[in-house]
C-alpha positions in Angstrom: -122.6 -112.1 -49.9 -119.8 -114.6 -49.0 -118.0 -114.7 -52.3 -118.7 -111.9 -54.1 -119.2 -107.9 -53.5 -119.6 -105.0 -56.2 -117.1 -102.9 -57.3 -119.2 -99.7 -55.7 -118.3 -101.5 -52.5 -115.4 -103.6 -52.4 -112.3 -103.1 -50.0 -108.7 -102.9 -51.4 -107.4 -106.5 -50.6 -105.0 -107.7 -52.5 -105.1 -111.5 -50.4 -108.6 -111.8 -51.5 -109.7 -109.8 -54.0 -106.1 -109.7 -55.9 -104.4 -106.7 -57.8 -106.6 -105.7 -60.3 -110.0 -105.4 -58.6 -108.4 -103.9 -55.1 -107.5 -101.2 -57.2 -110.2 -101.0 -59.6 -112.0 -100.6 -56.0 -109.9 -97.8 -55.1 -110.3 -96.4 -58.5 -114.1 -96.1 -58.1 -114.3 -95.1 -54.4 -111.8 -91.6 -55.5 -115.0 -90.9 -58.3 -112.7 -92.0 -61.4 -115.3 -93.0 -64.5 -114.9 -97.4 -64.2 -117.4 -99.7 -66.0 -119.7 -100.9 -63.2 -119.5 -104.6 -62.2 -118.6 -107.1 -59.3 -115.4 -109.0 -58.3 -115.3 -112.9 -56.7 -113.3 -113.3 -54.5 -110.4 -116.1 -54.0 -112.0 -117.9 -51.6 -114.6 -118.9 -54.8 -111.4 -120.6 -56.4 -110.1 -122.1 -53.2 -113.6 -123.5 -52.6 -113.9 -124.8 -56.1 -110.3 -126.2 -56.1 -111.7 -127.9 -52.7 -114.7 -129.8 -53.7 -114.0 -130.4 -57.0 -110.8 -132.8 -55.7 -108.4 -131.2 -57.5 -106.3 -129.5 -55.0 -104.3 -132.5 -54.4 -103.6 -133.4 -57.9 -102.8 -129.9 -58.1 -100.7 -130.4 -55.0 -98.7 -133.6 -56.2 -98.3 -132.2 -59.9 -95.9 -129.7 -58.0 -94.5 -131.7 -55.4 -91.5 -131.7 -57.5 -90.0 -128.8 -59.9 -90.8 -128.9 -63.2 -88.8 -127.6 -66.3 -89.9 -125.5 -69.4 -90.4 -128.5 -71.5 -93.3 -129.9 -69.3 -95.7 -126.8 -69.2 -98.0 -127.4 -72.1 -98.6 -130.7 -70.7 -99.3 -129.9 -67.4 -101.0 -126.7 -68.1 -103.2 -129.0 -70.5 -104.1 -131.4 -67.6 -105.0 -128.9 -65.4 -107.7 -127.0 -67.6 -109.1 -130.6 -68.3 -109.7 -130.9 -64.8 -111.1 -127.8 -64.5 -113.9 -127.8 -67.6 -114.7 -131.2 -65.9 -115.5 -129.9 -62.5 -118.6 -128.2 -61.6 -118.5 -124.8 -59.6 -120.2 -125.2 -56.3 -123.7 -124.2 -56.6 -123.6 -121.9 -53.6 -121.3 -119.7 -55.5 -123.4 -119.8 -58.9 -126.6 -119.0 -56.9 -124.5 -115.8 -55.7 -123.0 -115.4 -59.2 -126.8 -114.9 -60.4 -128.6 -113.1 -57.7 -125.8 -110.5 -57.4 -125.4 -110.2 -61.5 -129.1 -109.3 -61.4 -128.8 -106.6 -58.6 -125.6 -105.3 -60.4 -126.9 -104.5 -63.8 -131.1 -104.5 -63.0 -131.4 -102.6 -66.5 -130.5 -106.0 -68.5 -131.2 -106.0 -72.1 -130.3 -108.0 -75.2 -127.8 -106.0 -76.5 -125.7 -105.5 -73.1 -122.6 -107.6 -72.7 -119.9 -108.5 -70.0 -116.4 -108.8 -70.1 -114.7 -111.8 -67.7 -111.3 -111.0 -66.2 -108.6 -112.6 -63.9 -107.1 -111.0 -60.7 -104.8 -112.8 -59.1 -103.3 -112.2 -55.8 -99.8 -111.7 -57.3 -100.9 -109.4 -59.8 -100.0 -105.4 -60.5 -97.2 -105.6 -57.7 -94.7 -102.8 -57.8 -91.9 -105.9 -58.4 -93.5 -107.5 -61.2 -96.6 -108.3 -63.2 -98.5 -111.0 -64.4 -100.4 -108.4 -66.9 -101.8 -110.2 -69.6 -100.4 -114.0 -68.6 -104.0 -114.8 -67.8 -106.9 -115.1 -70.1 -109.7 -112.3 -70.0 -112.6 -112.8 -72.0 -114.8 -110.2 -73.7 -118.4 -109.9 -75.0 -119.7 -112.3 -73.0 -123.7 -112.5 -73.6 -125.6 -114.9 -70.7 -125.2 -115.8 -67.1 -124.1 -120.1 -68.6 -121.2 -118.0 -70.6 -120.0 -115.8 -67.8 -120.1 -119.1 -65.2 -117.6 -120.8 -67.9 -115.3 -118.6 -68.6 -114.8 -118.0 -64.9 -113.9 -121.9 -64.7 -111.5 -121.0 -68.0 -110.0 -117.8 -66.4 -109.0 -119.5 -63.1 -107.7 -122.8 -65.1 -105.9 -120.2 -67.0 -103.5 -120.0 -63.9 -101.7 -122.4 -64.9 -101.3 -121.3 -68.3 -97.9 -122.6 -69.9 -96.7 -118.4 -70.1 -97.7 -118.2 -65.8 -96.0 -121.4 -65.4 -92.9 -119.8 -67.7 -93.0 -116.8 -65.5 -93.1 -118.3 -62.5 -89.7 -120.6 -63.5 -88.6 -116.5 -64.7 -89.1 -115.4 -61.3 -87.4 -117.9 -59.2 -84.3 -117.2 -61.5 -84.6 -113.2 -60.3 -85.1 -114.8 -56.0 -89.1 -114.9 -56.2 -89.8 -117.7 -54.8 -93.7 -118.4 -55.9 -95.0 -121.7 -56.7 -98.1 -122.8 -58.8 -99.4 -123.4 -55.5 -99.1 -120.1 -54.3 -101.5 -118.7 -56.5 -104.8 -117.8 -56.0 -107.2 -116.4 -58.4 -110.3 -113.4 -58.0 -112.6 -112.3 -60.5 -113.8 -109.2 -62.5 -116.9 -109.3 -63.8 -117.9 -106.0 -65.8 -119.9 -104.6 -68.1 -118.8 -104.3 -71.8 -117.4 -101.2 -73.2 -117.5 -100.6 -77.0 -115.7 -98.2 -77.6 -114.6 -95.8 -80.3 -110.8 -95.3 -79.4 -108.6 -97.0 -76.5 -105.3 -97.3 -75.8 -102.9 -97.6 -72.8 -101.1 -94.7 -70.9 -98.1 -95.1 -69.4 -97.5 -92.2 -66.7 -93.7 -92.4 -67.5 -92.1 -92.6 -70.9 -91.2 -96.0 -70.8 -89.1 -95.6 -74.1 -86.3 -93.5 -72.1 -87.5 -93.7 -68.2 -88.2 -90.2 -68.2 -91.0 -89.4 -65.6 -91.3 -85.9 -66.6 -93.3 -87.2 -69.7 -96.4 -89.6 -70.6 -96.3 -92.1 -73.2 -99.9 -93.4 -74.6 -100.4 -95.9 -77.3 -104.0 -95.8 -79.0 -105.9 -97.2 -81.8 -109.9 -97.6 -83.1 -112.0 -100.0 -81.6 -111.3 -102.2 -78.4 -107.3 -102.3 -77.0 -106.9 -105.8 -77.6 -105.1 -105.0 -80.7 -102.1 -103.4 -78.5 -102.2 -105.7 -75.7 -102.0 -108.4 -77.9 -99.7 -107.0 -79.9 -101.6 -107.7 -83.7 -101.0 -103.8 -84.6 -99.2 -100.9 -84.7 -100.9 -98.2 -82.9 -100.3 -94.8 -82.6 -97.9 -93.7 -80.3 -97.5 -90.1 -78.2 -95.2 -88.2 -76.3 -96.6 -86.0 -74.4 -95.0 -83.8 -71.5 -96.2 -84.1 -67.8 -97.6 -81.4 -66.1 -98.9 -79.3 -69.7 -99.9 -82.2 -72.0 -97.7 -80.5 -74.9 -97.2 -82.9 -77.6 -93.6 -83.7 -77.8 -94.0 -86.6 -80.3 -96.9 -88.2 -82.3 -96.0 -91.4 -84.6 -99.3 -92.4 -86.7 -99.5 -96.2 -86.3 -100.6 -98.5 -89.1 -103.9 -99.7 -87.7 -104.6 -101.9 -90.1 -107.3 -103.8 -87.7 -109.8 -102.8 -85.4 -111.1 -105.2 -83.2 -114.6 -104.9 -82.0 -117.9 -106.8 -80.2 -118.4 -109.9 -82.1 -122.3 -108.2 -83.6 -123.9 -112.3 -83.9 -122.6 -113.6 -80.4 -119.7 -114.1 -78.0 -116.1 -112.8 -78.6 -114.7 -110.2 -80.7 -113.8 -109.7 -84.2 -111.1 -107.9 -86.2 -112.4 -106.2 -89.1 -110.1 -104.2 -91.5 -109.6 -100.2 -90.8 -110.4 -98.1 -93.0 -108.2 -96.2 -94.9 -108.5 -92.7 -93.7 -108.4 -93.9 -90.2 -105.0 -95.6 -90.7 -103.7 -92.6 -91.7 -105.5 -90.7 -89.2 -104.4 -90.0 -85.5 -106.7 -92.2 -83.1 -107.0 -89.2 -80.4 -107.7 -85.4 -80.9 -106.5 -82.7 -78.5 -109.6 -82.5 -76.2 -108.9 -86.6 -75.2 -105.2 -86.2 -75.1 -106.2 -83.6 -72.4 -108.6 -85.9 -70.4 -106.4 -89.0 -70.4 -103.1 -87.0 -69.5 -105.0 -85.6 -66.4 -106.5 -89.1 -66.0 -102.6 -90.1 -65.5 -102.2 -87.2 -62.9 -104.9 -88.1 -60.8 -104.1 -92.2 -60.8 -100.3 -91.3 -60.2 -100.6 -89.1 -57.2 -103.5 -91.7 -56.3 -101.0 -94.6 -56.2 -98.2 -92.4 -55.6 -96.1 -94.6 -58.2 -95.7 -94.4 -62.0 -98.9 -96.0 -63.4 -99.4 -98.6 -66.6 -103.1 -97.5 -67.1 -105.8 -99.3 -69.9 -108.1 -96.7 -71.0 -111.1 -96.7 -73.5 -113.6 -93.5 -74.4 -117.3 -94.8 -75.2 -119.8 -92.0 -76.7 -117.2 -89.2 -75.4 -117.0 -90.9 -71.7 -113.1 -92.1 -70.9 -113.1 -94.7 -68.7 -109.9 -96.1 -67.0 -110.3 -100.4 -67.3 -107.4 -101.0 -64.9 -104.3 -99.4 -62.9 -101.4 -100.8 -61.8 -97.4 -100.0 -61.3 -95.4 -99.9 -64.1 -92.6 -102.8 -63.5 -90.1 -101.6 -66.2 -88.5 -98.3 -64.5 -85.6 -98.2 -62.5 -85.6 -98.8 -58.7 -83.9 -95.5 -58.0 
């Protein structure tokens, strides 16, 4: 297919594929456990931006620098344009024939999860990690199609557009129209626990140790920052626990049981109190963080999630924070 391959077969290319699914391809092809799924390329977006006319709108918007006061306007113009553009139907015929070769056991309770990767993303020099919109529990082929059109418009969200001006302060010099936008398209995890692992202890920038927040439910919660999740230490190399803080967890966020979306329900009491992850998982994720380290030879910031028993890593990329020594 032109636009689109699956993740079983998909060649790391940053260019056109962008961070986050050249290394979900590289994540799959070295037999690590990822959700199966396909990515769309950037030359989808480039087309769309194309024959939809709004490339030179987009164009003349930032002929000129803009300052910080301007983004919510022009982020707001620029979504309009896209929810009023059709995508080429080329694409959505390969959207649909290759969503139906991908997941050929479809059923009513199955669900998708949408998500951006752009071609700046997960560089060693800095990340747009959650600056653009990912959507989750995502039921029917008209839903997925849309919130493709909403993750690319989400581009040009006011916080990318805010980075961006961040960047050019540190010498990156990437304009809006630099950008270019792939796609993940996977299926839906529920899981009972996830979290994020941190190959390095971010806290202190010791690389000797591993540093993993968890909670209940779907990792939203922590990437989003709405709780506080637990949070261990563990040493590199043994997995001994060096330090484990028991997060509030006061909401668990979850598949949205009556359609799109997700919900936040209210954790129960005994799980509050309770650590999120028992020895035997701390095990599996600590040598998940091995494997993806001396894989990317680089500290990694990895999303996790553990579904009847099965851990499965969502995404891998450098972490940005340490020091460049």
């Amino acid at each position: 297919m032109e636009y689109i391959t699956s993740l079983k077969e998909g060649k790391e290319d940053p260019r056109l594929f962008g961070g986050k699914a050249s290394n979900l391809f590289t994540l799959i092809k070295n037999e690590i456990n990822v959700p199966p799924g396909y990515a769309i390329s950037t030359k989808a977006f480039t087309l769309f931006l194309e024959e939809s006319h709004i490339k030179p709108i987009i164009k003349e918007i930032f002929a000129k620098e803009y300052n910080p006061k301007e983004v919510i306007e022009i982020s707001t113009k620029i979504k309009n344009l896209f929810l009023a553009s059709d995508i080429p139907s080329n694409i959505t015929s390969e959207i649909q024939q290759n969503h139906s070769k991908e997941f050929t056991d479809i059923d009513e309770h199955r669900s998708y999860v949408v998500r951006s990767s752009a071609n700046y993303e997960d560089s060693n020099s800095f990340s747009f990690a959650g600056q653009a919109q990912s959507f989750l529990n995502i039921r029917s082929i008209t839903e997925i199609i849309l919130s493709i059109k909403m993750c690319w418009a989400s581009l040009f969200s006011p916080q990318i557009l805010l980075y961006l001006l961040q960047l050019k302060k540190r010498g990156f010099n990437i304009t809006p129209l630099n950008l270019e936008m792939a796609i993940v398209v996977q299926k839906m995890l529920k899981p009972q626990v996830s979290g994020v692992l941190f190959t390095a202890n971010v806290i202190n920038n010791n690389k000797e140790q591993m540093m993993i927040n968890s909670t209940w439910g779907l990792g939203e919660t922590i990437t989003n920052n709405t709780i506080i999740p637990d949070l261990i230490i563990i040493k590199k190399g043994n997995c001994e626990v060096m330090k484990i803080s028991i997060g509030k967890k006061e909401k668990t966020s979850i598949a949205n049981p009556k359609g799109d979306s997700t919900i936040l329900i209210n954790t129960e009491r005994k799980f509050q109190e309770e650590c999120s992850l028992n020895l035997t998982q701390l095990k599996q994720i600590h040598n998940l963080g091995l494997k993806l380290e001396e894989l990317f030879n680089y500290p990694q910031d990895i999303e996790w999630a553990i579904e009847n028993n099965s851990l499965y890593a969502l995404q891998s990329r450098p972490i940005t924070t340490l020091p460049k020594n």
